[in-house]
Structure formats: structure tokens, C-alpha cells
N, C-alpha and C positions, 0 to 999 in steps of 0.2 A: 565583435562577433556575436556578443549575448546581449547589443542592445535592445533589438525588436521584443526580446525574451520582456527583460525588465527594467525598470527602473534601478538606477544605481545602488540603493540599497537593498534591492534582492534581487543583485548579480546572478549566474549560477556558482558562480566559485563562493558563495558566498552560503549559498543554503545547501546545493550537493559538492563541497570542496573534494570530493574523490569520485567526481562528475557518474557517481553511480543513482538512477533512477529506482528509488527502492521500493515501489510499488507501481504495478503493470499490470495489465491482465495481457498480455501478448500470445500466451499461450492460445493454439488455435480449438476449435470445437469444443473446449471444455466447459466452459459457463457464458456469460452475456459481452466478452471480448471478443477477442478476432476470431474469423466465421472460417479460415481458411489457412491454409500456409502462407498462403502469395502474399495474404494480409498481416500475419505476420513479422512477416519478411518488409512491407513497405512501412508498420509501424517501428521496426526496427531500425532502417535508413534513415526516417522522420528524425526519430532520436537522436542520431549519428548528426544528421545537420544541423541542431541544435543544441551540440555541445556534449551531449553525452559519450560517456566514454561503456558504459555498460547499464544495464537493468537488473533488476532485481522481477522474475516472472511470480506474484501472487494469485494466482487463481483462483477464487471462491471457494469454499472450503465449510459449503452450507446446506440444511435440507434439502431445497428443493434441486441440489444435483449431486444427487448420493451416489453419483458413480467417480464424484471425485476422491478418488482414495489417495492417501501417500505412495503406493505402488501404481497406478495408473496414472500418477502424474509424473511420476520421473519416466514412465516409458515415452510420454508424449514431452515432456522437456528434451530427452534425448534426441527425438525426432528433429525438434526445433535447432537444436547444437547440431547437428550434421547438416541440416541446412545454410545456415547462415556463413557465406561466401568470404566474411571478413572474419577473422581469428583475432582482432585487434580490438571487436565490443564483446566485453564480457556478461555474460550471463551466468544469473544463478538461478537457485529455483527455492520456493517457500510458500507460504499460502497464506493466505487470507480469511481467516478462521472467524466465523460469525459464531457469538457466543449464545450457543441456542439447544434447543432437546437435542441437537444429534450433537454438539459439541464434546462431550467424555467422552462416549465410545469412539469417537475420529481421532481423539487426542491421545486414547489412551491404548486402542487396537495395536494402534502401527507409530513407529517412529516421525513425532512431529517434524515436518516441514519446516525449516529454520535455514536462513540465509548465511548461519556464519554459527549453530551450531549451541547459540545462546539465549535469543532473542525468538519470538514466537508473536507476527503480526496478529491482533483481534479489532475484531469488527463489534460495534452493536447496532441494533434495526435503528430506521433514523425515527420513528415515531412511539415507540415505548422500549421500557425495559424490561429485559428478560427475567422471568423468576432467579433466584440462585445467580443471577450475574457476577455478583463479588464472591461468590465459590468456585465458582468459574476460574478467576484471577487465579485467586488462592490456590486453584490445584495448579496451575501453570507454575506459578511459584516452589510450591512443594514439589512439584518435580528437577527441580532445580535451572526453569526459564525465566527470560523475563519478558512479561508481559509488554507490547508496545501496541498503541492503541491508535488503529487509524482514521484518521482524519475527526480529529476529536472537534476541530471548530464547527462540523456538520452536526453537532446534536442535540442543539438549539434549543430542541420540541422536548427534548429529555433530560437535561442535565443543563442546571446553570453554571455558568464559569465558574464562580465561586467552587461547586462540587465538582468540575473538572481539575480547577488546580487541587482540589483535596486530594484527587485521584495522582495527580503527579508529585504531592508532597507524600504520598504512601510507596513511591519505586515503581508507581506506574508511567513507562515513557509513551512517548507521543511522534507519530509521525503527520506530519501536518503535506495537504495538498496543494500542487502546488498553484493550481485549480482555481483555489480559494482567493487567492491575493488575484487573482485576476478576474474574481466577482462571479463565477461559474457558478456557484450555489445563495447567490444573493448579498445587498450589501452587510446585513449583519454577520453571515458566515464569513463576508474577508472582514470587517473589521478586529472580529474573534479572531481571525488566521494571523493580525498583524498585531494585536494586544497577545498574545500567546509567543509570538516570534520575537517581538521587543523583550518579552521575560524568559527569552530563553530555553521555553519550553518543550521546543521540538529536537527531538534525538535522530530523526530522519526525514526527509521531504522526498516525497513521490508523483508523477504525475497522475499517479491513478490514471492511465490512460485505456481505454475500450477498443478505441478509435482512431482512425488518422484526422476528423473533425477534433478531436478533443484536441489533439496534439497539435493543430494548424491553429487553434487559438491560442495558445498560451503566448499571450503579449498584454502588458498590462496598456 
């Protein structure tokens, strides 16, 4: 079933064993993911035929679309749940939190966006780092979340692996793409995705998907 997916050692049962997709942008209109419902609804099926049993909807949760708030995204995830014709892929809803000037007051206005109530997705730009980045963490922490940082093997231009695993021997987890092992972002980003994976490093794996193109590749 999950051959086309991957090679034997990154089955799906293997890197999402609770065949949940924990990073999506499925939600329709709200950032650089799906343009519509219909599209929603067909990256949603996509998923179902490859094994997924549910998704985890992360939506940007960054300046330049300040009209995503944690109350405007649950009225449009709720949208998306009364759509979707099968009761049997579950969906959740959380975000995708780029650690940047508008980062506090989004984090700290309204109740963060969290997939299970503990955990709090962050993002950083792929080409520098943000001032205050590791205060960042730190309030996430001090509010009593845990930081999990995605798609850490994307940050190449910013962070050496060396300082990425310091970042996870500090309680910072890692959701790795799934993207990457299929050379989406170049071969040094899979080869980081599969020296990170062999160490165990990732607490979550996501397809990061936009698209039904993203989703129609993922075959190594």
C-alpha cells in the first residue's frame, strides 16, 4: 500500500505510526495553502490514498497575514469539518507560528493554537535568524508548552546541525518533512532529514503540504 510512498525504512507506519499528518496547510484562503474548499477537500482525499488516517490543519501564523488569529481560524477549520463527507479522517486544528515581531502578541492575545493542548508548532525564516529567537522558545516554555520546531533539516543557511541538535538536547522537539527524505528541498536538506531521523530526532513528521502537486510527489 505504502510502497510508491517509500522505501522500506520510511514506511508510513514507521515515521507517522498513528497515520496522523501533523503539519498541513489544508485550511482553505487563509495563507499560501489551499485557494478553495473544493481544494481542500481534494488535498484531503490525496491524503486518505496514501495512507493517512487524519491531519493535523497548521496554517501560518505569521506577519504578513495578520488576519490569522486563533479565533478566525477555528471559525474556518469548523467550516472545513462540516465539509469533509468522511467522519472516519480526522482533523485537528493548530498553527504554524513563525517566530517573528508579531510572534508575542499572537501567542499571548488569545489562546495558542495547539494540536493536543501541549505542544505549540514554530517555524524560523529559512534565511536568518530572528532577534530574541531563543526568548521566543523560552516564553513558550514558561507558559507551560513545548516548543516543536518545524522542519528543522530546512535551515541550512542558518543553523548548523551541530546547533540544531543543541537545540533538541535543550527540550526542543522536532517535526521533520516529509518532503525532505524525498529531496523536495535539495540533497543536503534530505541528507540532514535522514542523519536527524537515524538519531531519532523527530517527535513528529508532516507533509507540509500546500498543494495536491506536493502531495502527488511524495515517493522516494
Amino acid at each position: 500500500m505504502f510502497s510508491a510512498l517509500f522505501q522500506p525504512k520510511f514506511k508510513l507506519c514507521t515515521l507517522c505510526p498513528d497515520g496522523m499528518d501533523m503539519h498541513s496547510h489544508l485550511l482553505w484562503g487563509v495563507d499560501d495553502g489551499a485557494r478553495t474548499q473544493a481544494e481542500s477537500l481534494e488535498l484531503i482525499s490525496l491524503l486518505k490514498k496514501r495512507g493517512f488516517r487524519g491531519a493535523c490543519c497548521t496554517p501560518h501564523v505569521i506577519s504578513r497575514y495578520p488576519w490569522n488569529t486563533a479565533t478566525s481560524l477555528k471559525v474556518r477549520f469548523r467550516e472545513l469539518v462540516n465539509a469533509v463527507p468522511d467522519e472516519d479522517f480526522e482533523l485537528r486544528l493548530a498553527a504554524e507560528y513563525m517566530l517573528d515581531d508579531h510572534f508575542e502578541r499572537q501567542f499571548t492575545e488569545e489562546e495558542p493554537l495547539s494540536p493536543d493542548g501541549t505542544h505549540i508548532l514554530v517555524e524560523l525564516p529559512q534565511y536568518r535568524l530572528p532577534d530574541a529567537w531563543m526568548d521566543m522558545l523560552l516564553l513558550i516554555k514558561d507558559r507551560g508548552y513545548v516548543p516543536v520546531l518545524a522542519h528543522p533539516e530546512r535551515y541550512g543557511k542558518i543553523l548548523t546541525p551541530e546547533e540544531l541538535a543543541a537545540l533538541a538536547a535543550q527540550g526542543i522537539l522536532f517535526q521533520g518533512n516529509i518532503g525532505s527524505l524525498c529531496g523536495f528541498y535539495g540533497q543536503k536538506c534530505r541528507e540532514l532529514a535522514r542523519k536527524f531521523q537515524q538519531e531519532n530526532l523527530y517527535f513528529w513528521w508532516g507533509t507540509d503540504a500546500h498543494n495536491a502537486i506536493m502531495i502527488n510527489k511524495l515517493r522516494l
